[in-house]
C-alpha positions as CSV (number, residue, x, y, z in Angstrom):
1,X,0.0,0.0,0.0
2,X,1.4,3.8,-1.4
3,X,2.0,5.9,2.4
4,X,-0.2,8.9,1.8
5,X,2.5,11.9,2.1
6,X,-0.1,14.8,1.5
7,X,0.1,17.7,3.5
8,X,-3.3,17.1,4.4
9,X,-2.7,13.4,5.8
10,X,0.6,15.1,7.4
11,X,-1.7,17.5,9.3
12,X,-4.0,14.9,10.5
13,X,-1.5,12.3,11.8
14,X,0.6,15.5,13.6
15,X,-2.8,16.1,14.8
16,X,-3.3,12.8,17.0
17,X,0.1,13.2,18.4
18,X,0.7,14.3,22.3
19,X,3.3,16.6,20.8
20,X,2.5,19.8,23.8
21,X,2.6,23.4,21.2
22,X,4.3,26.5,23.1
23,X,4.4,28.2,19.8
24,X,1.8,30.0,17.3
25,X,-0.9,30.0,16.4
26,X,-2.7,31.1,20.0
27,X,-5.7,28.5,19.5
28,X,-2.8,25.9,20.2
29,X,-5.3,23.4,18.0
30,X,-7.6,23.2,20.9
31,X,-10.1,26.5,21.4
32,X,-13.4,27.1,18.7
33,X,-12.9,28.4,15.2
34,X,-15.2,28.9,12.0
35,X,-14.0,25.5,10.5
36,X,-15.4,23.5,7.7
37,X,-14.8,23.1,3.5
38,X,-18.7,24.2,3.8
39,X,-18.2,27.7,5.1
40,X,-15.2,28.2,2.4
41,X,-16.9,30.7,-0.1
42,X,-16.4,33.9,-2.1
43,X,-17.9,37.6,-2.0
44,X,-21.7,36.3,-3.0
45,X,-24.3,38.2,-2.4
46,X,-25.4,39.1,1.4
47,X,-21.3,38.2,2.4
48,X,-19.6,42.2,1.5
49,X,-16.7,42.9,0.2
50,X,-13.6,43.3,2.2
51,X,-11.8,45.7,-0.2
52,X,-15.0,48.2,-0.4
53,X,-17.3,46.9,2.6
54,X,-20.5,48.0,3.0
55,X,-22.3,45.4,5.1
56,X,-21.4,42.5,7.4
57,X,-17.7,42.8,7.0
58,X,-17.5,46.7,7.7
59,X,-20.0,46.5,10.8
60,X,-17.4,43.7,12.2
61,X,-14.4,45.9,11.6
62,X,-16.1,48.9,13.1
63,X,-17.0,46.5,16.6
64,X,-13.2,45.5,16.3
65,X,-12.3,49.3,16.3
66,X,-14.1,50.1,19.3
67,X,-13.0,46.9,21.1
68,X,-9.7,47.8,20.8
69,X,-10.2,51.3,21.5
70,X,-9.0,52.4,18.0
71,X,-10.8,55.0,15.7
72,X,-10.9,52.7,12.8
73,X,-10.1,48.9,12.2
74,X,-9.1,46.7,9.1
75,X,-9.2,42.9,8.8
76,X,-6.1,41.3,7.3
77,X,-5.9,38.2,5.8
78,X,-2.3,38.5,4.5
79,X,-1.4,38.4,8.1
80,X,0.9,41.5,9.6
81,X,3.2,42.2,7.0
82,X,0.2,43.6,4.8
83,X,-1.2,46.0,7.5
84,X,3.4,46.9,7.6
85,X,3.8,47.6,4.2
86,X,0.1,49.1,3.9
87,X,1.1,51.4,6.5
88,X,4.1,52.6,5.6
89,X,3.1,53.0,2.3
90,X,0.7,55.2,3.9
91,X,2.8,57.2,6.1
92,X,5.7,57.8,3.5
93,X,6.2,59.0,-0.6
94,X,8.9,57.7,-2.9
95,X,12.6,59.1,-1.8
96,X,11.2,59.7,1.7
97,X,13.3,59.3,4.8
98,X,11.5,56.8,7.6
99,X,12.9,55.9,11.4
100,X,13.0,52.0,11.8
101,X,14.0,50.6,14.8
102,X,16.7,48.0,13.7
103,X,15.6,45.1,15.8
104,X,12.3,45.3,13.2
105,X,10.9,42.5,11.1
106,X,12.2,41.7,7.5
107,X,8.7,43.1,5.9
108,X,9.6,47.0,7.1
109,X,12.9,46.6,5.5
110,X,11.1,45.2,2.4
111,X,9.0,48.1,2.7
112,X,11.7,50.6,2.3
113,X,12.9,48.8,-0.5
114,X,10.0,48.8,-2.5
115,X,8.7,52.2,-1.7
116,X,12.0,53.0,-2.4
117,X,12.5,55.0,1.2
118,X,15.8,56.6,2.9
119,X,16.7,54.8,6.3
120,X,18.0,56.2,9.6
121,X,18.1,53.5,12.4
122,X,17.6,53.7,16.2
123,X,19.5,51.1,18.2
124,X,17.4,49.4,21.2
125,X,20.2,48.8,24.1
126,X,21.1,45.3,24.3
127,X,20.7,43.7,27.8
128,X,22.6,41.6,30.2
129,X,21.0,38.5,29.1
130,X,21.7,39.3,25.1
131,X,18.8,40.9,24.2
132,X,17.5,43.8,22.6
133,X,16.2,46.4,24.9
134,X,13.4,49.1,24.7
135,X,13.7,51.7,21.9
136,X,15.0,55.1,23.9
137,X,12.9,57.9,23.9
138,X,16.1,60.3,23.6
139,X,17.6,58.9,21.1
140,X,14.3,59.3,19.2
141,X,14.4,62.7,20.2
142,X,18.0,63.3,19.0
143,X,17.7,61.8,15.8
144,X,14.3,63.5,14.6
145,X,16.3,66.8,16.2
146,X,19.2,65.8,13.7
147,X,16.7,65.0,11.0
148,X,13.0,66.5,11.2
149,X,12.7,65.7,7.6
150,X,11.9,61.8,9.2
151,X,8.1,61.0,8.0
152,X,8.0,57.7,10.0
153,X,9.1,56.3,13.2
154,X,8.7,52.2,13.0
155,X,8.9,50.3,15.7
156,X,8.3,47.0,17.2
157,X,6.6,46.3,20.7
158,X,6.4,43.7,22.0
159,X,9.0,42.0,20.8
160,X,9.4,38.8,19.6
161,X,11.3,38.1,22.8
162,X,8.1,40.4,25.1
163,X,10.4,43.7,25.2
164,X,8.0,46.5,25.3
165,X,8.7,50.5,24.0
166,X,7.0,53.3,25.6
167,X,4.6,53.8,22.4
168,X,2.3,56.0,24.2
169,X,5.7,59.0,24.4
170,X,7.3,57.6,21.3
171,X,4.2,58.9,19.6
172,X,4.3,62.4,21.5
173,X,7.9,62.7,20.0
174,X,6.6,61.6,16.2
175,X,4.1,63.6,16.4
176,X,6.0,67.1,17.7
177,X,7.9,66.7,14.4
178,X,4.9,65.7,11.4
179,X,5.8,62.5,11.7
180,X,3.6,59.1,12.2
181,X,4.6,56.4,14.4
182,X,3.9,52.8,13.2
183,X,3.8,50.3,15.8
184,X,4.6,46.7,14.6
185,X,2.2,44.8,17.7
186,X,2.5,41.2,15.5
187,X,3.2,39.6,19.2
188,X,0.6,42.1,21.1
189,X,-2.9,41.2,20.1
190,X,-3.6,39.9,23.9
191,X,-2.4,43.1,25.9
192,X,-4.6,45.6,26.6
193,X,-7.6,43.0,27.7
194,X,-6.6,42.7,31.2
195,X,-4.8,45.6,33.5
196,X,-2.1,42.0,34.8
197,X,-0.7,42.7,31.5
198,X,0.6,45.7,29.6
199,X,-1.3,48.1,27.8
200,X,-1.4,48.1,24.0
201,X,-0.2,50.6,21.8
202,X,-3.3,53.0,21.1
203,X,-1.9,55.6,20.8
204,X,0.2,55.1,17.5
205,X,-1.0,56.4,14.0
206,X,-1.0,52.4,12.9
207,X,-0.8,49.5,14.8
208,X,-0.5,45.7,13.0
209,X,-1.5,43.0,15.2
210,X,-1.5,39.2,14.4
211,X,-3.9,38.1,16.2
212,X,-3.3,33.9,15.2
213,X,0.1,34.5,17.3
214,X,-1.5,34.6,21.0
215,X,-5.1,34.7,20.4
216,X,-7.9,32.2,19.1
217,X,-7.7,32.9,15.1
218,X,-6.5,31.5,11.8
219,X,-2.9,31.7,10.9
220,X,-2.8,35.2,9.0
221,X,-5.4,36.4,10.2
222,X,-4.4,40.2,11.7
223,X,-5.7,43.5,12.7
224,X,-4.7,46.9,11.8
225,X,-5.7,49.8,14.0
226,X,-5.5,52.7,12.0
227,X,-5.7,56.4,14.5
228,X,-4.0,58.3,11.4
229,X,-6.2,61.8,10.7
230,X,-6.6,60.9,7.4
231,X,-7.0,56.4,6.1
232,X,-7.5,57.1,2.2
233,X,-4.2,56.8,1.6
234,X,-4.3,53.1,4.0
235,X,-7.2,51.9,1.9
236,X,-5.4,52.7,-1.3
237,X,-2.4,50.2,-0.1
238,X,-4.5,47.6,1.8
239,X,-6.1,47.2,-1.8
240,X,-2.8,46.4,-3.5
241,X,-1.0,44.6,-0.8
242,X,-3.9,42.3,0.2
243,X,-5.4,39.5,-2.0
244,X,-8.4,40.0,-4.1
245,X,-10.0,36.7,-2.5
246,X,-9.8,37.5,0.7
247,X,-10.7,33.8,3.0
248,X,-14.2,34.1,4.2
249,X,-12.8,31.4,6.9
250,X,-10.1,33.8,7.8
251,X,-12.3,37.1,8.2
252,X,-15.0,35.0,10.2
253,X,-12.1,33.5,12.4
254,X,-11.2,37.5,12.8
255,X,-14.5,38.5,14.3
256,X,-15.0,35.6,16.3
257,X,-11.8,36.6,18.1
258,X,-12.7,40.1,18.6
259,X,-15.9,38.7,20.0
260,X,-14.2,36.3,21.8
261,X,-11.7,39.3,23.4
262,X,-15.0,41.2,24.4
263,X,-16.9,37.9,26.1
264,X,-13.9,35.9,27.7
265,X,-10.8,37.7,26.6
266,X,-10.3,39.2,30.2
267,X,-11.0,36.0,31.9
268,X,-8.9,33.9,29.9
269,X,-6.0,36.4,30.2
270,X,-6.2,36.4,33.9
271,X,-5.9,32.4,34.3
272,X,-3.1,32.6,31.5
273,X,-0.7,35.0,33.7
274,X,-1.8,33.0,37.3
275,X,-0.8,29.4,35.5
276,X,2.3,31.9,33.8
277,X,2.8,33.0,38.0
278,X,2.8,29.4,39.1
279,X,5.6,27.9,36.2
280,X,7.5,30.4,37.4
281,X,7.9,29.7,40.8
282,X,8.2,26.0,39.9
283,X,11.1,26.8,37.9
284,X,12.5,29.3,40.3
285,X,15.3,26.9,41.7
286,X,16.5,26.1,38.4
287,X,20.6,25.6,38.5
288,X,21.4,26.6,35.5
289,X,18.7,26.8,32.9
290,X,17.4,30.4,33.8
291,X,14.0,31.3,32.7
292,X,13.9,35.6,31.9
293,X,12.1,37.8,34.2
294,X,11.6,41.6,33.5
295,X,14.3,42.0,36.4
296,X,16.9,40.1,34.0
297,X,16.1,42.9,31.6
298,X,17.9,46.0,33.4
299,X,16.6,49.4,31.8
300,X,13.4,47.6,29.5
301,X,10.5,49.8,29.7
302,X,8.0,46.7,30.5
303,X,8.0,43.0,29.6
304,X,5.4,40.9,28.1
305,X,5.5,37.4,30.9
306,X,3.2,35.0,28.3
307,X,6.7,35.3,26.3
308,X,8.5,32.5,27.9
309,X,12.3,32.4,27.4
310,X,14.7,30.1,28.8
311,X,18.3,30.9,28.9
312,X,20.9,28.3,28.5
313,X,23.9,30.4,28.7
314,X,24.9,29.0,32.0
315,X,24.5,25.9,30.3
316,X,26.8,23.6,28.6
317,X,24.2,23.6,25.7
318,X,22.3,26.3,23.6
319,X,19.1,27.2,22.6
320,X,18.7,24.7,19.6
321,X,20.2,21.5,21.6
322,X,17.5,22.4,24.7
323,X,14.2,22.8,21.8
324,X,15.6,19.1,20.6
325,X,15.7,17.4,23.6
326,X,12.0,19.0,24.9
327,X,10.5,17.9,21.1
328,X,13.0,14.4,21.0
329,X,12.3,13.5,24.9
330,X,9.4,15.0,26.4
331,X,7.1,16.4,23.4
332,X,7.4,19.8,23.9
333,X,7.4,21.8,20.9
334,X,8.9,25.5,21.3
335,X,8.4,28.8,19.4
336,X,11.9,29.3,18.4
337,X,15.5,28.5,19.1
338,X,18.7,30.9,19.2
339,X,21.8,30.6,20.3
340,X,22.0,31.1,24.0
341,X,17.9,31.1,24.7
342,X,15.0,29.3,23.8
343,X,11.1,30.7,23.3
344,X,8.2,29.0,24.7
345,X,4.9,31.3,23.7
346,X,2.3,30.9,25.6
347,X,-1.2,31.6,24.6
348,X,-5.2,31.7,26.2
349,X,-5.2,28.6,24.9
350,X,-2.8,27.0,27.2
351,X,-3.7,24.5,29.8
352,X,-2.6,24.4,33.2
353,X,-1.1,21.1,32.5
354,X,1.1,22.3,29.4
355,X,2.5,24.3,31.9
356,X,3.4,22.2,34.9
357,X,4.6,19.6,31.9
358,X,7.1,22.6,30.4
359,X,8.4,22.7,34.2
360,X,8.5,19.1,35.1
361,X,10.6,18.8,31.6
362,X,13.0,21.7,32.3
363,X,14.0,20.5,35.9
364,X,14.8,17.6,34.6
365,X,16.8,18.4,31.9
366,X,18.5,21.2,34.9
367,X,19.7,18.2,36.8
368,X,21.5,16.2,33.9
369,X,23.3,19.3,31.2
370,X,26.6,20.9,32.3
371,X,27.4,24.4,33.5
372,X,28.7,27.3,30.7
373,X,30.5,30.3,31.0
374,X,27.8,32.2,30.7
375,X,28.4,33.6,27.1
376,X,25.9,36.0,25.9
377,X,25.0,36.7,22.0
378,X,28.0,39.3,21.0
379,X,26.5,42.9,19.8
380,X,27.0,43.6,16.0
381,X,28.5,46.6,15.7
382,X,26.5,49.5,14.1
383,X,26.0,49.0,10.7
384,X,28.2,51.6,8.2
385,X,25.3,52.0,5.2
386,X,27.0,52.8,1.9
387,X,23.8,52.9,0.3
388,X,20.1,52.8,0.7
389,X,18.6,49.8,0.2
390,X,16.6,50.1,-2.9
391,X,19.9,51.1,-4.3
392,X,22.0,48.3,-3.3
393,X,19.0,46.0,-4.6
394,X,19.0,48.0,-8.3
395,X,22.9,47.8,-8.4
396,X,25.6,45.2,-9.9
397,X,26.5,42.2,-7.8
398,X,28.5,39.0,-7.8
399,X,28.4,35.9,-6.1
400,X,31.3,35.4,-3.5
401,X,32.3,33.3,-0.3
402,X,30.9,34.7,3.1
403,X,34.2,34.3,4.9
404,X,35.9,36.4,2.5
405,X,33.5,39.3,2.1
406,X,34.3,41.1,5.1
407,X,34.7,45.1,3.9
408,X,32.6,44.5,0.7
409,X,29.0,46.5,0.6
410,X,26.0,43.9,0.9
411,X,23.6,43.3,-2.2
412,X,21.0,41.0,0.3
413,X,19.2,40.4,3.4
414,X,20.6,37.8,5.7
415,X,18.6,37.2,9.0
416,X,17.6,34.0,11.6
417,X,13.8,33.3,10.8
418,X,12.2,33.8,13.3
419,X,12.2,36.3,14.0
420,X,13.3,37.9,10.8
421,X,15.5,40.5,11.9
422,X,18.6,41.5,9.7
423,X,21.6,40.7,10.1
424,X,23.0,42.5,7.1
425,X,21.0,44.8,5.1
426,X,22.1,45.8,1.2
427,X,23.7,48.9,1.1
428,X,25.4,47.7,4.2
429,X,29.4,47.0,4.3
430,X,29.7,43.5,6.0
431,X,31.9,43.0,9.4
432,X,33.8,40.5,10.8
433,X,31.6,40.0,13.5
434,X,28.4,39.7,11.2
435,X,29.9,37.2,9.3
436,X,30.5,35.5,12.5
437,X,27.3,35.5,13.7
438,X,25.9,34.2,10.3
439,X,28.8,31.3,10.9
440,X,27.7,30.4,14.4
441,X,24.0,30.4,13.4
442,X,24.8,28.2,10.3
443,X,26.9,26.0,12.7
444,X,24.0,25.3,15.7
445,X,21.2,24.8,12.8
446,X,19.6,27.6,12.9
447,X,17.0,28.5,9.7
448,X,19.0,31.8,7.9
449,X,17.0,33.3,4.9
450,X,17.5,36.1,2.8
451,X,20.9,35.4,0.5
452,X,20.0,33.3,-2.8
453,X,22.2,30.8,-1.0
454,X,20.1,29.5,1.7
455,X,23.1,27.3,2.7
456,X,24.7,30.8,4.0
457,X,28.4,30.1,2.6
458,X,28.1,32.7,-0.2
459,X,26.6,35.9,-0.4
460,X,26.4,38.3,-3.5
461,X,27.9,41.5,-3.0
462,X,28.3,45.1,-4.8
């Protein structure tokens, strides 16, 4: 008899597996969603239209804008990186110059490619334990002093790793100098519903939330909250960027979960932190594994808890080697791997018993691994641009070994996915210690994209 190997059959048989999910999507297989081939249809009459609605679909986005306390709301099917390049598209003309924060996702950097956009970067202080801080509100001051031609200010809070910004002042500095602030919120959908948590960023002129990442909803199914004076121009890019046959499974799955925020959200949110509470005093004695607490995080202006990230850099092990052994021996299945930590998201949709399983696992595996040094993730080193990005993209290149191209000017991406920051930009010159970082993430396994060669051992160059 021929295995089946379709995706579908794949799907299924991971499926009836025991395999425990601390990763996306927030339903963790287990909470209500619109589901069934039945309800998969097109824009038929009675249904709207989600690029001009009129009926059902705009009367669900306007509840969504008031639940979340936002003048107007958008569904997105195309998941957060339409609502970031819709936005910026938005916010900034051709030859404009934008603020990113440089710990952003890949799709803002795509954005100032295509829009073909001038880039000035802020730098969020890296902390004890290796990772990127909060984004500073005087050096945002400084640089749209040193250039008040800046039309945008991107930045991202929470983190992929929980780090939170102070959006609410960041906007009060955008908005003393014309500028907007764009807030990518992909990992954020779930603050703001309960006062144990952080607040969420309303007061930004656009704020992209994936709402599949820690709430009940489809995978790409997002939100963007749009407080901008004027959203014609948003419309406009939201048309182009977002597919013409937008998923009537999606959309539905998007205004259950605003409904769901409303009716439960609060609840839900509250048992999530006390079973978060609990895992973390069952893992307080932990001899060297060390799970993160905002106090680890000197100088952050708040931290996101349901982000759960377990340090190994006391460890004789890294991040990769401890996500093996919880999928390989206890069937836990992590967010994401680096090289000193390790993600665990957590989600409304996790069970007390996920949690006291995650602990149970990581106590054991405390007693039986080695002690480090105690190595942190080395800084890169400010990045010296040569040239903007859209010109590095639109210039000659050749093919050339990585370890030789130290001192040569970029012509691609390269970043760890997730979470899709750069490592090199084009336009960039490459260092020593980037290339070193792209070696020692090649070396522990980790998933680089960006460079044509996806093995990493050559890059093309200007």
């Amino acid at each position: 008899m021929v295995e089946d190997t379709s995706l579908e059959n794949l799907l299924e048989k991971y499926s009836e597996t025991d395999i425990y999910p601390f990763h996306m999507p927030g339903h963790k297989r287990r909470m209500h969603l619109p589901a069934g081939r039945n309800l998969d249809i097109t824009e038929i009459d009675g249904f709207d239209d989600l690029h001009h609605p009129t009926g059902v679909l705009l009367r669900a986005e306007q509840n969504a804008a008031r639940v979340r306390g936002a003048k107007e709301a958008y569904f997105l099917v195309n998941g957060t990186t339409c609502g970031i390049l819709s936005s910026i598209f938005a916010a900034a003309e051709p030859g404009d110059t934008i603020a990113i924060a440089r710990n952003c996702h890949r799709s803002v950097y795509h954005a100032a490619l295509i829009r073909r956009l001038k880039c000035l970067y802020l730098y969020p202080k890296e902390t004890k334990m290796g990772i990127n801080g909060s984004v500073e509100l005087s050096e945002a001051e400084a640089l749209f002093k040193k250039h008040p031609e800046i039309k945008a200010l991107v930045v991202t809070s929470p983190t992929y790793d929980g780090v939170i910004s102070d959006v609410e002042n960041l906007a009060k500095i955008a908005h003393k100098y014309g500028a907007a602030l764009i807030v990518d919120s992909a990992h954020g959908a779930h603050l703001g519903i309960s006062n144990l948590l952080p607040d969420k960023a309303v007061s930004a002129d656009y704020i992209i939330e994936s709402l599949h990442k820690t709430l009940p909803s489809y995978t790409q199914s997002a939100l963007l909250l749009c407080n901008a004076k004027s959203s014609d121009k948003l419309r406009k890019y939201l048309r182009i960027f977002m597919t013409s046959s937008p998923s009537y499974l999606f959309t539905a799955s998007i205004d259950s979960c605003i409904r769901y925020i409303e009716k439960d959200g609060k609840k839900d949110i509250e048992n999530l932190v006390n079973n978060i509470k609990d895992f973390l005093d069952e893992t307080k004695d932990l001899k060297r594994l060390h799970v993160i607490k905002k106090e680890d995080l000197a100088g952050v202006y708040d931290y996101d808890i349901t982000k759960i990230l377990i340090s190994t850099a006391a460890t004789d092990i890294d991040g990769k080697k401890l996500s093996e052994i919880l999928l390989k021996e206890y069937k836990i299945q992590l967010e994401m791997a680096a090289g000193n930590y390790a993600i665990a998201l957590s989600s409304v949709g996790d069970e007390r018993a996920g949690f006291k399983r995650l602990a149970a696992a990581l106590k054991s595996i405390d007693e039986i691994i080695g002690e480090g040094k105690d190595v942190f993730s080395k800084k890169l080193p400010e990045p010296n641009k040569k040239l903007e990005i859209y010109e590095a993209d639109e210039a000659g290149r050749e093919k050339i070994s990585l370890s030789g191209a130290e001192g040569r000017t970029s012509a691609e991406f390269v970043y760890v996915y997730p979470p899709g920051i750069p490592i090199v930009v084009p336009g960039e010159v490459i260092e020593k210690e980037q290339i070193e970082a792209i070696e020692n993430a090649r070396n522990i396994g980790l998933d680089i994209q960006g460079p044509d060669d996806i093995s990493a051992e050559f890059i093309r160059v200007i």
